[in-house]
N, C-alpha and C positions, 0 to 999 in steps of 0.2 A: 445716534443713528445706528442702525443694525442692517451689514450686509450680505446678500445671498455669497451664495458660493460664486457665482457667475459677478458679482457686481466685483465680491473680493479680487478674483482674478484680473480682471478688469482693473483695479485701480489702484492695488498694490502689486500689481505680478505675482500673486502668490496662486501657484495652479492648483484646482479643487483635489486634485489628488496626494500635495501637499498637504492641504486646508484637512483633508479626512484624516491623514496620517496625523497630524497635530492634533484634533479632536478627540482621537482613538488613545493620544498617549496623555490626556486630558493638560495638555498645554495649551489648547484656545476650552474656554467652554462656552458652547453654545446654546442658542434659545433655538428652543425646537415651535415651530406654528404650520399645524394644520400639514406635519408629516417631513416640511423642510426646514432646513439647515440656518439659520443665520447666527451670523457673528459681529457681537455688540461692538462699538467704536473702541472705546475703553480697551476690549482684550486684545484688540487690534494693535492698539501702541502701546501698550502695555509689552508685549511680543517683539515688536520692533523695536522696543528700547532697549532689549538685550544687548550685549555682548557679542559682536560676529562673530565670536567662536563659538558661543552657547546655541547661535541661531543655526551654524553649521554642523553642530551636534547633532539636532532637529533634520533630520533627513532621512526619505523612505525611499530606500536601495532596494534596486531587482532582490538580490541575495534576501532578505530582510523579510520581501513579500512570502516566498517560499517556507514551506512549512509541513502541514497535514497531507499534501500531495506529494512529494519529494520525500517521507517518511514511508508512504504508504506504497510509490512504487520500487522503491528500493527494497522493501521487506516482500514485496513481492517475488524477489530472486534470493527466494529463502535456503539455507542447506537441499533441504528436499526439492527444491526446484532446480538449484545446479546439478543435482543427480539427473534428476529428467533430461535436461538442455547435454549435459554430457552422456548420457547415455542414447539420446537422439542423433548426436553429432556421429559419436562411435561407431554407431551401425549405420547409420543412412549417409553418413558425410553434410554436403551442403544442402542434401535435398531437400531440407525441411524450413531452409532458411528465409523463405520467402514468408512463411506466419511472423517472424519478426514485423514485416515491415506492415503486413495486413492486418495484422491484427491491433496494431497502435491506434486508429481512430476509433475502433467498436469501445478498447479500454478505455479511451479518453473519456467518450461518451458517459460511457458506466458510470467511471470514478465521478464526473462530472454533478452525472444527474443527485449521486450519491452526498456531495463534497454541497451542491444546492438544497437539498432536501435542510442538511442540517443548518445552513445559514440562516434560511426562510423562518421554517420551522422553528429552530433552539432547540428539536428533539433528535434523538438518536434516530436508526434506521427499526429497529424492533418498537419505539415508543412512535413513531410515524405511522407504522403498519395497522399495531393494534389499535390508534388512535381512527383510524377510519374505517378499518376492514373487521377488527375484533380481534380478541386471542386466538379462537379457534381458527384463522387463515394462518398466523405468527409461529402459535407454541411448537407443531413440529418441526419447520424449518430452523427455530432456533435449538431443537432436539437436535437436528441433522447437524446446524453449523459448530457447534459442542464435539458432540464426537470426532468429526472429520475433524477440528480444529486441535483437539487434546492428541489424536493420532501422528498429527503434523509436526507438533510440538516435541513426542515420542523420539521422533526421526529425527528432527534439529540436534534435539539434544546429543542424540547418539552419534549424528554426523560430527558435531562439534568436538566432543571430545578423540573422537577417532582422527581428526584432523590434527587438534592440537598435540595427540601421543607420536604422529608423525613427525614432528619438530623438537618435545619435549617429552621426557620417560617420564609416563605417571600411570598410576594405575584406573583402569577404565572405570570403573565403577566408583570409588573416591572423585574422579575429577568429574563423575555426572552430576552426584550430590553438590559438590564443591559447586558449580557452574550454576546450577537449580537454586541456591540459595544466593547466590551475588544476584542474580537476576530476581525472583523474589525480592528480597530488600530492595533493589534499584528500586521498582515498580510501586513498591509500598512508601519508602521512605523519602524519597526524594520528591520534592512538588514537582507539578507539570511543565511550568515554565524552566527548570532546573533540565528535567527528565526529557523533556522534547529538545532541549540544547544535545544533551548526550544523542539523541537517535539521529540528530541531523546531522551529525559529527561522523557515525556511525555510515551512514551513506556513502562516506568516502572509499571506504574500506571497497564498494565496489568497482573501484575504478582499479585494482587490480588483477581482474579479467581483461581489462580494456588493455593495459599495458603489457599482458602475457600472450597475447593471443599478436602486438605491436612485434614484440621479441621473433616470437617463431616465423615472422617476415610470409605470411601466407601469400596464395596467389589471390590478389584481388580481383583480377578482371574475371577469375572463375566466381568469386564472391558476389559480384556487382551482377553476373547473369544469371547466377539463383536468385537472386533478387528479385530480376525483373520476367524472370519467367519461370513459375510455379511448374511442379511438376510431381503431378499428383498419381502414385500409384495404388489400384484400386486390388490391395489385399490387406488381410487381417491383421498384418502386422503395422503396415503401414498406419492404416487409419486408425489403430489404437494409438499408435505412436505421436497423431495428430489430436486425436480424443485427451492422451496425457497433457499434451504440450496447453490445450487449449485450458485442460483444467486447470493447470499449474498457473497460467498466466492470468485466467480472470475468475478470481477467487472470491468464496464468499465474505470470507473473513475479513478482506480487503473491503468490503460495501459498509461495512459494521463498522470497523474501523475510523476511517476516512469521515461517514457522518458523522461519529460522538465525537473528532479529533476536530472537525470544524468547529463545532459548539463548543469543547473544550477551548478554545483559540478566542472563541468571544468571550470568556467567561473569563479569560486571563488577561484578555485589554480592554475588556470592561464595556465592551459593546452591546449587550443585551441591555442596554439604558436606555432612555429615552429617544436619543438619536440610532438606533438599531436600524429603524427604518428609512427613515432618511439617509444613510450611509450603505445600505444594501448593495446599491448598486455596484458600488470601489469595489466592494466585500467581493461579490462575484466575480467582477473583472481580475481580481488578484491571484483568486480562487484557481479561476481557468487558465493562465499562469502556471500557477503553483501544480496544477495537475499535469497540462501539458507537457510540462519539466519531468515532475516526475514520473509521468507514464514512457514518454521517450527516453530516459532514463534506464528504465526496468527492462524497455527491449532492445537498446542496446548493448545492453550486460547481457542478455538473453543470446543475440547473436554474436558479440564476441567468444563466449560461452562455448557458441557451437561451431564456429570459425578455425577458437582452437583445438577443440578435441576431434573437428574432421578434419582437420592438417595433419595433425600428428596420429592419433590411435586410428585414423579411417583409414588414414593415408597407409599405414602398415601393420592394418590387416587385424587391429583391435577391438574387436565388438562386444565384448561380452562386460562391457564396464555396467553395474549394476547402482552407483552409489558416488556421491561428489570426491570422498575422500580415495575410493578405486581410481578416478580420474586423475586425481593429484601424482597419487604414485604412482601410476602408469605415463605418466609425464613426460617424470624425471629422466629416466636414463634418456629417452627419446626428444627430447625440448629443452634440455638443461637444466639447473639447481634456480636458474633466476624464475623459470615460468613456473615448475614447481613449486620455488614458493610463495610468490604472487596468487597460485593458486591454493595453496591451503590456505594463507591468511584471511584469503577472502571467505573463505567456507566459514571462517571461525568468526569473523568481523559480522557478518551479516547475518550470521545465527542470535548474534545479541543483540540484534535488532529485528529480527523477525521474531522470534521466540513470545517476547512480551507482547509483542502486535498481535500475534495470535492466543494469548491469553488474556490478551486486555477486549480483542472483538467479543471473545464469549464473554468476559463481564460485561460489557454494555449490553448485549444482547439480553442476557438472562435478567439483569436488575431493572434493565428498562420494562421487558416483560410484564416483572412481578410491582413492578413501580417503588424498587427499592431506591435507597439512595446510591447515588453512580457519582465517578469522575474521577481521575486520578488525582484534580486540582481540590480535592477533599481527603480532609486528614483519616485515618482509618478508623478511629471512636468511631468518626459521622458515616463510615461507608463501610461497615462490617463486612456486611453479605456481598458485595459489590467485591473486594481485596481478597474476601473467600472464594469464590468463584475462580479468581487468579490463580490463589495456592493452589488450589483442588486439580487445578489443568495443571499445572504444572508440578504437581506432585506423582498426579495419575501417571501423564509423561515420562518422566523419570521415573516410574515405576513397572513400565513397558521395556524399559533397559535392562532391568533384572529378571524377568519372567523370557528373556528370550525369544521376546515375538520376534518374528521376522520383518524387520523394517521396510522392507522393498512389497510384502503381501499387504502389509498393513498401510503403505501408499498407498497400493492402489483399490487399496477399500473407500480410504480416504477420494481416492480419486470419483470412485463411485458415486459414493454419499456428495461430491462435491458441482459432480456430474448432473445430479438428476434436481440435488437443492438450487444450483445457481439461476438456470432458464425460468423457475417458478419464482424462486426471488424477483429475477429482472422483470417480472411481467406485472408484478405489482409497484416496484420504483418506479420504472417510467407511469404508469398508471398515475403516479401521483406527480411526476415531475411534470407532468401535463393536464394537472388540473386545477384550475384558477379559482376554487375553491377555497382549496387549500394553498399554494401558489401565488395567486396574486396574478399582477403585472410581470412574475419573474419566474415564469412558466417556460419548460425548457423552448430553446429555439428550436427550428425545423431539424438541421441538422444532426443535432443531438437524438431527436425522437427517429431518423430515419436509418441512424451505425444503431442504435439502439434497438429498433424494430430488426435489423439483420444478426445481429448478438445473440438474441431471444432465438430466432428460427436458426442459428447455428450451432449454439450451445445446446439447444431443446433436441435438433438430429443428432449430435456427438453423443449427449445422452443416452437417445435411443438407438442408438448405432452399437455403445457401448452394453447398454442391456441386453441386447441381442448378442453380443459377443461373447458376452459373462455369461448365458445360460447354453451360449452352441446352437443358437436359432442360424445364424450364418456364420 
């Protein structure tokens, strides 16, 4: 006898979200018919006659589900993003803090639609695009997501080591190379299942803003009514400084990312098999989970972030922080040696985790494109051009630290390019998260399409608010 998921639940207590999770780690195997799930008698007691401590081994933990979303909003408070968040804080104080809390459903949405595409699909976000729209919608956007993201990576890099010379005497330029090659190798040598352990590990690292910003004992009840009451003032500095914050937080890279990391995720517990579809559903429900997490996450680093640099440097009178590591050491004397270095660490922690994230989006981006071989869960023989792409960004990078570009002009180029790429991206994702062509049955819900639709007309005015600024139209 063979039964569904619903009959299993039913008659052994084994709940279908268990049943997937066993499936997935191919400890039950199932017969797939006409799309659903069943489970022969045989694997049944075969399973049950374990060992209760082998069957308590067998178990699918919140912690566990988490993954590609929890990676992806974390690397979203990259070096260069705590520059922004503190440099925000600096000058404006709490005034800006109220985008923390607004802007967490538009990114949910995004990551979402993004974190769906690759479940449904098995394709990246560039091999989705060209798949139904063509190259010529794709090739420049992944022109634009290339540059801004090799730029990005520039700044990490530099922040990172400028960070780390705070704490330990090393010379700057030796310890960029140094950093650029442990991060290369990671990326290359290590498999995915390996390599995604280290960045979830790496997450952690952001929990000390939370704890620094805990220390300097701020006023909350001023915290909790920026919050709840926005307070928008309408000059140039302002709305750049809103245009920054928005770029910094729903990034392209981040869209690229998140769909190859989903597929990657199946392709390492062996879900792209036959039961794919019939397991779909879990997939998503874990999916949105795992983004949820991580998107809430990324904006509460985001506002502790700005919590503590308006306490302390707004508070007396500090504005002119241009850069994460100016933050840290303007801190010190002002917030003690514990917040200071709560806050370098994290600058350094979360550079070696964003860094690759933003060198691994443009590989997926670019080989999907050209329809090369892709994945980090591929040895480098089989993913040449794919691991090239990686060195190349991340060499350019590091090679923006010796030629002395200005890393704060070259943000906000970055910011530009990142500006005007994002609202044209989103307007072809949801395009496709909402159509059952492509989609299926697992076509975004209402919700998603309608943070999504206000994203698109937010991000698309910040845009053009910001071109008009850049040229001196207003």
């Amino acid at each position: 006898m063979n039964y569904s998921i619903k009959e299993l639940e039913k008659t052994f207590s084994i709940s279908a979200k268990k049943t997937y999770y066993l499936v997935k780690h191919d400890l039950l195997m199932p017969i797939i018919e006409d799309g659903k799930i069943f489970i022969p008698e045989a694997e049944i007691k075969r399973y049950l006659s374990l060992p209760e401590f082998d069957r308590k081994k067998h178990h699918t933990s919140f912690i566990k589900t988490l993954g590609p979303g929890v990676i992806t909003g974390a690397s979203d408070d990259d070096p260069s993003g705590i520059g922004t968040y503190s440099m925000v804080g600096s000058r404006y104080g709490l005034a800006l803090t109220w985008l923390a809390l607004y802007l967490l459903p538009m990114m949910t949405a995004v990551q979402e639609t993004c974190a769906r595409i690759g479940i449904v699909t098995g394709k990246g976000l560039a091999g989705s695009i060209n798949k139904i729209y063509g190259k010529k919608v794709i090739i420049f956007l992944v022109f634009l997501l290339v540059i801004a993201n090799t730029i990005n990576i520039g700044a990490d890099i530099g922040a990172m080591v400028a960070s780390f010379q705070l704490l330990v005497p090393i010379n700057y330029y030796i310890g960029a190379v140094l950093l650029t090659i442990i991060i290369l190798v990671l990326e290359i040598k290590v498999s995915y299942h390996r390599y995604a352990r280290i960045l979830k590990w790496l997450t952690l690292s952001l929990f000390s803003y939370i704890l620094a910003a805990i220390i300097i004992q701020p006023d909350w009840f001023e915290v909790i009514k920026s919050l709840s009451i926005p307070k928008v003032q309408f000059n140039k500095e302002y709305i750049a400084a809103m245009v920054a914050v928005m770029g910094t937080t729903i990034s392209p890279y981040l869209f690229f990312w998140q769909t190859s990391e989903e597929v990657e995720e199946e392709r390492d517990k062996k879900i792209l098999a036959d039961h794919h579809k019939a397991a779909i559903k879990n997939e998503i429900s874990d999916m949105r989970k795992d983004t949820i997490v991580g998107m809430s996450y990324a904006n509460i680093v985001f506002l502790f972030i700005v919590i503590t640099t308006a306490s302390v440097l707004y508070g007396h009178g500090i504005s002119n922080i241009e850069s994460a590591e100016q933050a840290a050491l303007a801190l010190k004397p002002l917030a003690g040696d514990a917040a200071y270095l709560l806050f370098t660490i994290g600058i350094f922690g979360v550079g070696l985790l964003a860094v690759p994230v933003l060198a691994g989006s443009s590989a997926y981006a670019v080989a999907e494109l050209f329809k090369w071989h892709e994945g980090l869960y591929r040895k480098f023989n089989h993913a040449k051009a794919f691991y090239g792409i990686i060195a190349l960004s991340l060499l350019v990078g590091l090679g923006m630290n010796f030629l002395g570009i200005n890393p704060i002009k070259a943000l906000y180029l970055a910011a530009i390019v990142n500006g005007i790429t994002a609202p044209i991206l989103l307007f072809y994702i949801f395009r496709i998260g909402r159509n059952k062509k492509v989609m299926g049955e697992f076509v975004n819900p209402r919700w998603v399409n309608i943070f999504g639709t206000i994203t698109i007309l937010l991000m698309g005015g910040a845009a053009i608010v910001l071109l008009l600024m850049t040229f001196g139209v207003i």
